[in-house]
N, C-alpha and C positions, 0 to 999 in steps of 0.2 A: 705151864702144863694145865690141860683141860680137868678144874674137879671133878667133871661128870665122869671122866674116863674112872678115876678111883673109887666114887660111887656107883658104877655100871658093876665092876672089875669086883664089889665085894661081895656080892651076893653067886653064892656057890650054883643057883641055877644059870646065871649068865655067864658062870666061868666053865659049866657044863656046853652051854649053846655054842661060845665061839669054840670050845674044845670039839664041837660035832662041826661048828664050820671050818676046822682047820684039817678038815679031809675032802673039803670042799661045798660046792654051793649046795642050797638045800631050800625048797620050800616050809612053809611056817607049817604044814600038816608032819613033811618030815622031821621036822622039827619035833614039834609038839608029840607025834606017837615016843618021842625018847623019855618022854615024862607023867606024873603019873596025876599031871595038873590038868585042868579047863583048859580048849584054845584061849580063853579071853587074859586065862593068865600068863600064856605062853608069849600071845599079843604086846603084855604091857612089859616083859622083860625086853621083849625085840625091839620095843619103841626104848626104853632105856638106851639098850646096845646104839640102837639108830640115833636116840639124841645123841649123844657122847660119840659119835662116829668112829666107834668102834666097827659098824656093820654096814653096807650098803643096800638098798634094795632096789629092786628092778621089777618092772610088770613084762611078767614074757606070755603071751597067750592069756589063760584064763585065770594066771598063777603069778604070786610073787615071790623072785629068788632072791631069796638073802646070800650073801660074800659077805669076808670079811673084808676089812677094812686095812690092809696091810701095811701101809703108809703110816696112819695113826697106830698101828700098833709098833712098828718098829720104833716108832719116834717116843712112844710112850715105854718101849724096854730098852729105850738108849738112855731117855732121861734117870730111870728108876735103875741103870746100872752106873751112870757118871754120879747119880747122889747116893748112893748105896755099894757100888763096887761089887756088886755081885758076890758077897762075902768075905772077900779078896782083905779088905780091910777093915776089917773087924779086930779090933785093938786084945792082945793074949792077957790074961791076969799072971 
């Protein structure tokens, strides 16, 4: 399993960004007006997300559209439920 995905995945504004891409694609302006940061900081969490391939991006016209990255996220809520069990198996006192 990719570390970066769980260093991407800790910080509550990149768990905010893919939570805004998972209503779909979205440029880094629409992005960015959902926050109350710089674009330049909105920039360095997107390249996180992008390193860790959590995210894809694309030039379409004059703009670039961020997706998520579906594949690595499933792969990464399958691993984190086969070593965690999704609470399932959490041992009773």
């Amino acid at each position: 399993m990719n570390e970066g995905i769980f260093k991407a995945m800790s910080d509550p504004t990149r768990r905010k960004i893919v939570e805004l891409l998972k209503e779909g694609p979205k440029t880094a302006g629409d992005i960015a007006n959902q926050f109350p940061y710089a674009q330049p900081t909105i920039s360095r969490h997107l390249n996180v997300l992008k390193n860790a391939n959590l995210i894809i991006d694309q030039k379409e016209g004059n703009f670039i559209i961020y997706r998520l990255n579906t594949t690595i996220l499933q792969e990464w809520l399958g691993w984190l439920f086969e070593h965690f069990g999704g609470g399932n198996n959490v041992e009773k006192e």
